[in-house]
C-alpha positions in Angstrom: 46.4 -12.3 -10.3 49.5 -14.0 -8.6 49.8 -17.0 -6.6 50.1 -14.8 -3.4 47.1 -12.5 -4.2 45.3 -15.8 -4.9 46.2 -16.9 -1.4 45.2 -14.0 0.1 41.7 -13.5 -1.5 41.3 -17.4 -0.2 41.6 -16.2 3.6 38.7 -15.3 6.3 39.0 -12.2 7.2 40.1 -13.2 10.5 43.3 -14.3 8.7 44.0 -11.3 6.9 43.7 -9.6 10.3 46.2 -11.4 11.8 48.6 -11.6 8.5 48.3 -7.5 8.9 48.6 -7.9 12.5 52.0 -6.5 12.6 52.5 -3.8 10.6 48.9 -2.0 11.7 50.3 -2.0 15.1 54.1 -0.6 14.1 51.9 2.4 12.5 50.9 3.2 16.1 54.8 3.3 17.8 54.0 7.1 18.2 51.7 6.4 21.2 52.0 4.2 23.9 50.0 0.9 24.4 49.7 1.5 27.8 50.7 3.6 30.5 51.0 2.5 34.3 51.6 3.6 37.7 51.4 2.1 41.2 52.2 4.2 44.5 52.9 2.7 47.9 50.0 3.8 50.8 50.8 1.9 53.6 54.6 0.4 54.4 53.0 -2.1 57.2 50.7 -3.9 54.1 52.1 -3.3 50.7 54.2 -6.0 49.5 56.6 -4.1 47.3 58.8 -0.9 49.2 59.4 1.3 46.2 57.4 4.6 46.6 56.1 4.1 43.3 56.3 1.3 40.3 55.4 2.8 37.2 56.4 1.6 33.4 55.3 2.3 29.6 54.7 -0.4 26.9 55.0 0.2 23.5 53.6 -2.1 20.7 56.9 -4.6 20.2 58.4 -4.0 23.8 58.8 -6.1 26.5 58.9 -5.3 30.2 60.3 -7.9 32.6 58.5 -7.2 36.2 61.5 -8.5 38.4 61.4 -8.7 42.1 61.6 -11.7 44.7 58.6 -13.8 45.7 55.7 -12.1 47.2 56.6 -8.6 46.3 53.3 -8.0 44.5 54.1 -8.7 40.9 50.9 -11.2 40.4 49.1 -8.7 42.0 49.7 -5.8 39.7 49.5 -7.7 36.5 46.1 -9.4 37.7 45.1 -5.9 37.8 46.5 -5.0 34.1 44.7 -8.4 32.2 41.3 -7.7 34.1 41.3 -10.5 36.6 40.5 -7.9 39.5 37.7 -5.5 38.5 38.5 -2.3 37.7 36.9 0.2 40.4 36.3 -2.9 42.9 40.1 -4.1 42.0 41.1 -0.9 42.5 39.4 -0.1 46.1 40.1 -3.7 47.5 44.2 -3.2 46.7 44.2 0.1 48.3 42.3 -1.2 51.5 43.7 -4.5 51.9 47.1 -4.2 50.4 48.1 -0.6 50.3 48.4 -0.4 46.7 47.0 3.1 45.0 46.6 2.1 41.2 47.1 5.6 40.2 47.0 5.5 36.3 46.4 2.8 34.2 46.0 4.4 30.8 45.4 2.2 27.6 45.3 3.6 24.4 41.5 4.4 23.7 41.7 3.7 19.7 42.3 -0.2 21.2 38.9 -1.7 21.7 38.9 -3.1 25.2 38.5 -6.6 24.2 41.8 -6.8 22.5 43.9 -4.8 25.3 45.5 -7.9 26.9 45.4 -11.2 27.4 47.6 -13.6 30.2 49.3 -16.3 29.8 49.1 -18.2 33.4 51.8 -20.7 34.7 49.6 -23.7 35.0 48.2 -24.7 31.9 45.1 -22.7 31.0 43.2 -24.7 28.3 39.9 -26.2 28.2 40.4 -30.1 28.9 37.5 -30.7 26.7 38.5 -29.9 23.3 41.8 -30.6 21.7 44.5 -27.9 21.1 42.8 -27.3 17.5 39.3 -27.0 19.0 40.6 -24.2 21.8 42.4 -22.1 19.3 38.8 -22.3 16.9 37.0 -20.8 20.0 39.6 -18.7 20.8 38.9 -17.4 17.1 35.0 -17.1 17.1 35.0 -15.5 20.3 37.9 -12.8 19.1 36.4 -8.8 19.4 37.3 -8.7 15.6 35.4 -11.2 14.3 31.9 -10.3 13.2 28.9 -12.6 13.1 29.2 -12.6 8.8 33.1 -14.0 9.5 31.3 -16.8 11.8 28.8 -17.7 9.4 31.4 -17.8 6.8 34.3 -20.0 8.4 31.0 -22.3 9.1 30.3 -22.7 5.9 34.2 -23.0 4.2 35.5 -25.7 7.2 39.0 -25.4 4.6 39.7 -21.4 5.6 38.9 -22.1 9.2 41.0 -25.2 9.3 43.5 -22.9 7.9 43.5 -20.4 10.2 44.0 -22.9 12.7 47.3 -24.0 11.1 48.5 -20.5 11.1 48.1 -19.7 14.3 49.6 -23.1 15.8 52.7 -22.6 13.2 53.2 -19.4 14.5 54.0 -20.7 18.2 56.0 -23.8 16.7 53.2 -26.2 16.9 52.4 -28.7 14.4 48.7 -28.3 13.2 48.4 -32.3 11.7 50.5 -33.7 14.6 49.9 -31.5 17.5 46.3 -30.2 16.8 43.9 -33.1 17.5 46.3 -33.3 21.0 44.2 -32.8 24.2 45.8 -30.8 26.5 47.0 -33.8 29.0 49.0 -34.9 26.4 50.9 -32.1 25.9 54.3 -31.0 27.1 55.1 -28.4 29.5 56.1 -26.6 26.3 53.9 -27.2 24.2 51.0 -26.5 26.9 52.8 -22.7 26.9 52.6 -22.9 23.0 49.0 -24.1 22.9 47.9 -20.8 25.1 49.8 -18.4 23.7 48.3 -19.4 20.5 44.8 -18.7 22.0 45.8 -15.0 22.8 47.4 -14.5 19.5 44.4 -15.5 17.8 42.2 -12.7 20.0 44.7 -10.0 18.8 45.9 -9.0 22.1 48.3 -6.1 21.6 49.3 -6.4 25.6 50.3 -10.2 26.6 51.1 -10.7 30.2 53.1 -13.7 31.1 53.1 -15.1 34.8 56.1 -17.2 35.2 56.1 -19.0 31.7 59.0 -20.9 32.0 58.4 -22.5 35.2 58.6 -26.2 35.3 60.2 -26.3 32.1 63.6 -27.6 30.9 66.2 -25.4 29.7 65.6 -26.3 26.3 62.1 -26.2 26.0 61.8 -22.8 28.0 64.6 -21.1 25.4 62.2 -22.8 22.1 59.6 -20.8 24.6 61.2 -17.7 24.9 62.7 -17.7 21.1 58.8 -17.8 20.0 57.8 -14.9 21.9 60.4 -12.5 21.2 59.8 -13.7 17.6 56.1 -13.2 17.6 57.0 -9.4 19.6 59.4 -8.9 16.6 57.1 -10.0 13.6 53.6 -8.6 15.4 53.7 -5.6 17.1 52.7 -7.7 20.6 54.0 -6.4 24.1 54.8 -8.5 26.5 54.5 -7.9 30.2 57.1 -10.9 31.7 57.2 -12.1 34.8 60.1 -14.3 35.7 62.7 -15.1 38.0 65.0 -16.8 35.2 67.1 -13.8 33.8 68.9 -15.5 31.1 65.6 -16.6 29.5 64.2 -13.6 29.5 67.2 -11.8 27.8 66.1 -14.5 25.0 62.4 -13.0 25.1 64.0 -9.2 25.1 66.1 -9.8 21.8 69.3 -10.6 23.3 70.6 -13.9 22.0 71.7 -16.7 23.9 72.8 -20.3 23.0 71.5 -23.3 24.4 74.3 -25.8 25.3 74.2 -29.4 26.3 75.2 -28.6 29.7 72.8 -26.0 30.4 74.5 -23.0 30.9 74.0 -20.1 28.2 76.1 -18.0 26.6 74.9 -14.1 25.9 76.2 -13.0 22.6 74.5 -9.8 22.1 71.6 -7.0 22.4 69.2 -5.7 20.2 68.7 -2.0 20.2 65.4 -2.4 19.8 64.3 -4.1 22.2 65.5 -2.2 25.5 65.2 1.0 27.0 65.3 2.7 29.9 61.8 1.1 31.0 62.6 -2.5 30.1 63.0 -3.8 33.2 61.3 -3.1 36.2 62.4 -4.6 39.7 60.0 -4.8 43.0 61.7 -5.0 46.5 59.6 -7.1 48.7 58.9 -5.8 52.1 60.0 -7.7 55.1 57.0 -9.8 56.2 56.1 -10.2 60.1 57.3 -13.8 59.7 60.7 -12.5 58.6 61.3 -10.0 61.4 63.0 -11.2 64.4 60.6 -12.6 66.4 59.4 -11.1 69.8 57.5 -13.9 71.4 58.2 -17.8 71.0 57.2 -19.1 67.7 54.7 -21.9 67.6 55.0 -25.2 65.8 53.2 -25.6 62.2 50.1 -27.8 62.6 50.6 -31.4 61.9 46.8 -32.2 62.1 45.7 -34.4 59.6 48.7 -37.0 59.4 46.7 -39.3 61.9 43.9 -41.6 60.7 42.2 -40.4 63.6 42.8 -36.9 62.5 41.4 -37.2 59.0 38.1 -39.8 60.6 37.4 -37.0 63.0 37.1 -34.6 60.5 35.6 -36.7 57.4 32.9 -37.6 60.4 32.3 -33.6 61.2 31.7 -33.0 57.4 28.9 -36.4 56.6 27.2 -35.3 59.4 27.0 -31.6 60.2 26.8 -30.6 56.8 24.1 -33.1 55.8 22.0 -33.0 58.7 20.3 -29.8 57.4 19.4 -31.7 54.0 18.2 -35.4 56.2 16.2 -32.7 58.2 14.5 -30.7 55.7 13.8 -33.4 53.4 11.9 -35.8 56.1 10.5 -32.5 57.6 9.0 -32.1 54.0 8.0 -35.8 53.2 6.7 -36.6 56.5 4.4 -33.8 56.9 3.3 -34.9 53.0 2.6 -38.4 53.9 1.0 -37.6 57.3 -1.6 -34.8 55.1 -2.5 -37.2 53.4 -3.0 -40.1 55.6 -4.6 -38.3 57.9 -7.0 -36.9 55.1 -7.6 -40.3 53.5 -8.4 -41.9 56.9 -10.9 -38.9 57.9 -12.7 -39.4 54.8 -13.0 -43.1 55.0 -17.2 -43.3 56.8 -17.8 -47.3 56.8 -21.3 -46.2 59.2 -23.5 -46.5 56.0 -21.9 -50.0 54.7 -22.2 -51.3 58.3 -26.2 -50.4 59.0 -26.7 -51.9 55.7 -24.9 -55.2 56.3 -26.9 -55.5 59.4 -29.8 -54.7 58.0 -29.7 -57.7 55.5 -28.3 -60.1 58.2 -29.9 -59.2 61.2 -33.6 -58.3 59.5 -33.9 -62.4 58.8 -32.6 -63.3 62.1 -35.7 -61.2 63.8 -38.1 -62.5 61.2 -37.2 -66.1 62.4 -37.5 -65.4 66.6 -41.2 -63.6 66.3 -42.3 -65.5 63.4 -43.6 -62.1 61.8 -43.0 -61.3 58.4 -42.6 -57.8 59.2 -40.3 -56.3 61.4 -40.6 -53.4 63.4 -39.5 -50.5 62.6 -38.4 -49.8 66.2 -36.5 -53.0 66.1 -34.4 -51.6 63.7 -34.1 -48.3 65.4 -32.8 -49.5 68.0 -30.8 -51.5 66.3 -29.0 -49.2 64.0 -28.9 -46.9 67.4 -27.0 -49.9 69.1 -24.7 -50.4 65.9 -24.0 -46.5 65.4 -23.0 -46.2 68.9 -20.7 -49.2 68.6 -18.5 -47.6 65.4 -18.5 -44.6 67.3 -16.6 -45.8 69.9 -14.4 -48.9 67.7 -13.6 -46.7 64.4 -11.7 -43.3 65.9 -9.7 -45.8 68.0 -8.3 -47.9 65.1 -8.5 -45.1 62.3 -5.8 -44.0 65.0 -4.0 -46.9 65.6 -4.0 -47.3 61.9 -2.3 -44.4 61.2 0.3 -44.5 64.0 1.8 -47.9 62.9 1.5 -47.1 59.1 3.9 -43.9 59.8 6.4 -45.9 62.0 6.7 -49.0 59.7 6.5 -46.5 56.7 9.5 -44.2 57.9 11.3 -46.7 59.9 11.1 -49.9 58.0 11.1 -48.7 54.5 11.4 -44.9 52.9 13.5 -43.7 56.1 16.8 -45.7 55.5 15.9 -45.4 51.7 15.8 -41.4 51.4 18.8 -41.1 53.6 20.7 -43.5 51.4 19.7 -41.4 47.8 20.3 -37.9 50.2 24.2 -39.3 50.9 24.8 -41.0 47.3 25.0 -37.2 46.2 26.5 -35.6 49.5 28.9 -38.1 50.4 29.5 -40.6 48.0 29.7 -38.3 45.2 32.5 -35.6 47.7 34.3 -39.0 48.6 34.8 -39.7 44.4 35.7 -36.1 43.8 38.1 -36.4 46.5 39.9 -39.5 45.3 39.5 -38.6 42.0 41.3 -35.0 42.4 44.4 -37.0 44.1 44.3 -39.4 41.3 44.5 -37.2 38.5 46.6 -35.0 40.3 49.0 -38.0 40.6 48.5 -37.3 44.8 47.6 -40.8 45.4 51.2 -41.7 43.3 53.0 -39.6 46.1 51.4 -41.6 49.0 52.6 -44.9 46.8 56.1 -43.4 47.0 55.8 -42.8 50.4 54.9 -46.3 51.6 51.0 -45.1 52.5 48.4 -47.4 51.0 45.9 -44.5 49.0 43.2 -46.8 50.1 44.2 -46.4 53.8 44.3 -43.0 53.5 41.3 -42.1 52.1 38.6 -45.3 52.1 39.3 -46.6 55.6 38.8 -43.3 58.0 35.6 -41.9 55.6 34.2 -45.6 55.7 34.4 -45.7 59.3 33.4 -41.9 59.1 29.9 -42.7 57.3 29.3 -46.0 59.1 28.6 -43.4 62.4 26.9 -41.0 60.6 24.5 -42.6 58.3 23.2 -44.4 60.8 22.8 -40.9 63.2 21.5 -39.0 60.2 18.6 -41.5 59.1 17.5 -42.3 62.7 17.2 -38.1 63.0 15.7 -37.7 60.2 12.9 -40.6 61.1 11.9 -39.2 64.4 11.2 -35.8 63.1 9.0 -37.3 60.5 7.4 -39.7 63.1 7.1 -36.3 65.3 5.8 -34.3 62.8 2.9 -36.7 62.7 1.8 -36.2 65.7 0.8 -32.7 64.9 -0.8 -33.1 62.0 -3.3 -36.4 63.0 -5.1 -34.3 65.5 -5.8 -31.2 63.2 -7.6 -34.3 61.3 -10.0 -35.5 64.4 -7.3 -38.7 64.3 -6.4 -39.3 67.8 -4.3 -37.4 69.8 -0.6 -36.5 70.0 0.3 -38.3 73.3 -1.9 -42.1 72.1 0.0 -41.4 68.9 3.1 -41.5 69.9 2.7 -44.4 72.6 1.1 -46.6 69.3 4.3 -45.2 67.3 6.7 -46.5 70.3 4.6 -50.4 70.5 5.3 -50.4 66.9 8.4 -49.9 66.8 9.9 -51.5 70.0 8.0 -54.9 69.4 9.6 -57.9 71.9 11.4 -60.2 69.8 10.4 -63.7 69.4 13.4 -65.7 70.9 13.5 -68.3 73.3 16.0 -66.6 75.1 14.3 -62.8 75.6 11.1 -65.3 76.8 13.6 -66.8 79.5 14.4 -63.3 81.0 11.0 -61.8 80.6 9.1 -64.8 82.5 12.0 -64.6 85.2 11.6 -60.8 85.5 15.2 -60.7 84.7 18.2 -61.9 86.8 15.7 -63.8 88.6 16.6 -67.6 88.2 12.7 -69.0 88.1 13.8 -72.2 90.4 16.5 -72.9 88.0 20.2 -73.6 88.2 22.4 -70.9 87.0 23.8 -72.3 84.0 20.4 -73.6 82.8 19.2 -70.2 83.6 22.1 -69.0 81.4 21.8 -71.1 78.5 17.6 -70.6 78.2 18.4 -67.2 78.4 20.8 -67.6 75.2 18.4 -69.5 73.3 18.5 -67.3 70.1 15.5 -69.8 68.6 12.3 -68.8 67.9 9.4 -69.3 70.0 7.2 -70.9 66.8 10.2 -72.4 65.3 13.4 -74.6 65.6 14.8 -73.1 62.4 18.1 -71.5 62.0 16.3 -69.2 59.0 13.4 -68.0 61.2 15.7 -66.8 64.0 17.4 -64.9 61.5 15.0 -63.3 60.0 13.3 -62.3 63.2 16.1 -60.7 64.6 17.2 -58.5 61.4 13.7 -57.6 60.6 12.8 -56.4 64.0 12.4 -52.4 63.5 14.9 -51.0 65.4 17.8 -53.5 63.6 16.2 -53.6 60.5 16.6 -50.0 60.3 20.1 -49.9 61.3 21.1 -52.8 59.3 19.5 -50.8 56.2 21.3 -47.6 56.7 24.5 -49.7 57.4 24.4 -51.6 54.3 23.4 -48.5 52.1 26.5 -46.6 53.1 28.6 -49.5 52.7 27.5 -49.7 48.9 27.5 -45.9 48.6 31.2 -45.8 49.7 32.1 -48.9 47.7 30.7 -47.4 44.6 32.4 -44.6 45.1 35.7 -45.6 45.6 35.9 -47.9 42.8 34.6 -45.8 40.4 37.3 -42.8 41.4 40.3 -45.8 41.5 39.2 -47.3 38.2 41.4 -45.3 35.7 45.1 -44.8 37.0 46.0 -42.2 34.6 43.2 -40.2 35.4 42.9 -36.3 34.1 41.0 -33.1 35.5 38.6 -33.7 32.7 37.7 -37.1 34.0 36.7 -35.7 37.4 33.5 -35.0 36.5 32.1 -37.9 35.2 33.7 -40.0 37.9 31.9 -38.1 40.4 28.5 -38.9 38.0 28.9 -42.1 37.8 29.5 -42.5 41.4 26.1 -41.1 42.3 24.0 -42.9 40.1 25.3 -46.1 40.4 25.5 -45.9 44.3 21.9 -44.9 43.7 20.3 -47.9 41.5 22.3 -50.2 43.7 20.5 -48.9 46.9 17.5 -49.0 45.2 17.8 -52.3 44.3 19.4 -53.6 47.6 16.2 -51.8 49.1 13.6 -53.9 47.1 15.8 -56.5 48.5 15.2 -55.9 51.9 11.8 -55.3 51.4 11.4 -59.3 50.5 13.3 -60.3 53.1 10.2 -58.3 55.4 7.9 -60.1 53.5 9.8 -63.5 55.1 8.5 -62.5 58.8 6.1 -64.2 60.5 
């Protein structure tokens, strides 16, 4: 056996499939690849004004789809690769743009898998392997590979690995030095490389390219073109090019042209191969409305957006109308929970029976001493029990009530309100605000605003800040009364009360008269009233900010922020705060950031944001325990 049969026999079969790539497809010249034609319904909505646009590919030929910008040439090659549906494709370009697809006729000994593949004009690899790792799923997932091939490149890592080289070879990549490369580290170029390498190793006999050079430099876009009219020569692979740079794709069509220092290109030939009648195929766009002389004045483009107001205005719209169905639901949902089950727990609490027998231990001596009889009557105790019963009667409904109004105000209002609220908007705003400023950083927007003289940070942070400083507050204090409403629905269905005593007990919890020296002032001298006092004594009592029980600085403090109504606002204040804060350092932290990083930033956004608020909320919760 020779070196080059050993060789061989050493490949997966996936190699020797694409080693014999080329010459199975020249065997099959006779017949087309594919056969295509378009016809033009309606002149007021198809882009294009040819009656028709029809073309042939062969295996090895390449059609350049010329035409100016917006005349439907992404449109009709979306429609050849698959990216429109078929029958749906088909009836959504004849009703909305006019387009009848009237053939599209592949080959049927081509399994539909390896018809076509597209190469896009923004990168198109997956940011989370490296250039080596896309090209091994591009080969596991190719319509020729069986499950046995699979098995087999699992087990010999060597032949996969080698497989890998070929393919990145074949597009002028290096498989040591370019393979282990993830794709923000790659060239324009080598980006175009990388992908067409993917669709080689899926044996696509039809390759459509969407702009391929764009954003390249000359030189790098005719290393480009000189691979693909190689791999067209040497495989058998047609290529359906769309482009608006003519002297690169007479590279990609077999006519050679020189690269010179200054740019410009020199055409020194034409392969008869390569060209035919069908080779290229040019689209003239139809005049758009916007291009017609215009019958009535024009209006001005919008500029909305520019203004910090603009962009607070419409961060403000988004935190709040679009969470106030989650706050809702969610305290709808919890407070109807925790008012079930307080108002069962309270129902079922009967102290009647631990009551007659405390009296009837205490009282029982008591008798025994005033009429000196060692037995007591039984109608003594009748009537006493009778005296007792009737006094829980009337005491116990009454508190079991008041109980369970103030536990539902101080529970929504002073604790799990501002706290739900807070986890709610770690996901729903915190976590949009750090995809937001993460997209602009790693699509280098925030740079551009730098350029510009516009601080990111203004731009961004300071109108969504202000933005969720209004509606967090709005939100929790929504969400809280429908809770604290919903109870007063559910406590009667339970014997506890009644709706309108509930909701007086909820308001006395809730708007309790603070403790200051000051509010003392103005309540004993029913308000501008001076009580017999001079004006500017009457002023300064009445700005006494000192507790009633205490001199202390500390006590006036903690009264005031741990009334209900501030303590509740100063809770959902602080929680957005931190929310926003976490959310904006964790999207700024990495200047260089990439697409693939989006994700996690927006992750670790949330749940830091969250076990800070959790924490600052067991915070809070000790400064209550500091009231008096």
């Amino acid at each position: 056996m020779t070196e080059k049969d050993e060789e061989y026999s050493s490949l997966t079969e996936v190699e020797r499939l694409i080693e014999n790539d080329g010459a199975a497809r020249t065997d099959v010249t006779s017949r087309p690849i594919l056969e295509f034609r378009a016809r033009n319904v309606n002149a007021n909505t198809c882009p294009f004004t040819n009656e028709t646009v029809s073309f042939t590919l062969h295996p090895s030929s390449c059609l350049h789809l010329s035409g100016q910008s917006g005349a439907g040439k992404t449109t009709i090659s979306n429609y050849i690769a698959g990216i429109l549906p078929p029958q749906r494709g088909k009836t959504m370009l004849r009703n909305t743009l006019g387009i009848d697809i009237e053939l599209c006729q592949w080959d049927d000994r081509i399994p539909e898998r390896e018809r076509v593949g597209m190469l896009f004009q923004q990168t198109t690899l997956l940011d989370s392997l490296t250039v080596a790792g896309n090209v091994c799923v591009a080969l596991e997932n190719c319509p020729t590979t069986t499950k046995d091939d699979i098995n087999n490149g699992a087990k010999n890592l060597q032949q996969t690995r080698a497989t890998i080289k070929r393919l990145l070879e074949t597009v002028g990549l290096d498989y040591l030095r370019d393979g282990h490369k993830r794709p923000s580290q790659l060239s324009g170029g080598m980006a175009r490389r990388a992908s067409l390498a993917l669709q080689l190793a899926q044996h696509k006999h039809v390759i459509v390219l969407d702009e391929p050079f764009a954003g390249l430099d000359f030189a790098t876009a005719v290393g480009v073109a000189k691979e693909l009219e190689r791999i067209r020569r040497e495989r058998g692979t047609a290529l359906l090019l769309i482009s608006h740079e003519p002297e690169i794709v007479e590279i990609v069509m077999g006519n050679a042209v020189d690269a010179k220092k200054d740019g410009n290109t020199t055409a020194t030939g034409k392969s008869s191969s390569s060209l035919g009648s069908d080779s290229v195929v040019t689209l003239q766009r139809r005049q758009t409305d916007d291009e017609k002389p215009a019958s009535h004045k024009l209006q001005h483009p919008s500029l909305f957006g520019k203004d910090a107001s603009h962009r607070f205005v419409t961060k403000l719209l988004d935190y709040f109308l679009y969470s106030l169905p989650l706050i809702l639901l969610t305290f709808l949902a919890s407070g109807l929970a925790i008012a079930m089950l307080s108002s069962d727990i309270l129902r079922r609490v009967d102290v009647t029976d631990t009551v007659l027998t405390v009296v009837q231990r205490e009282v029982k001596p008591l008798i025994q001493m005033f009429t000196g009889d060692e037995d007591v009557s039984p109608m003594y105790t009748m009537m006493i029990n009778m005296k007792v019963k009737g006094m829980l009667n009337t005491t116990i409904p009454p508190a079991k009530a008041k109980l369970y109004a103030m536990g539902m105000a101080k529970l929504f209002v002073l604790e799990i309100g501002p706290l739900i609220t807070a986890l709610l908007l770690s996901g729903r705003v915190g976590g949009s605000y750090a995809g937001e400023v993460a997209t602009m950083q790693s699509t280098a927007q925030n740079k551009l605003l730098l350029t510009l003289g516009v601080s990111p940070v203004a731009w961004t942070f300071v109108p969504s800040l202000f933005a969720s400083l209004i509606a967090s507050p709005l939100l929790t204090m929504a969400g809280t009364a429908l809770a604290l409403e919903i109870g007063s629905y559910v406590a009667p269905k339970y014997g506890i009360g009644d709706a309108q005593g509930y909701r007086s007990e909820v308001w006395d919890s809730i708007f309790v008269p603070l403790r200051l020296r000051g509010v003392t002032s103005w309540s004993e001298n029913e308000g501008w009233e001076h009580g017999g006092k001079s004006l500017l004594e009457y002023i300064y009592s009445s700005l006494d900010l000192r507790c009633t029980f205490s001199d202390a600085f500390a006590d006036a403090v903690i009264e005031i922020t741990t009334h209900p109504v501030f303590f509740h606002l100063i809770k959902s204040l602080t929680f957005i705060t931190i929310i926003m804060a976490v959310s904006e350092v964790s999207a700024r932290r990495k200047t260089e950031l990439t697409p693939r990083g989006v994700p996690k930033v927006i992750t670790t956004s949330v749940v830091a944001g969250s076990l800070i608020v959790i924490f600052a909320d067991w915070a809070f919760s000790q400064l209550l325990l500091m009231r008096h």
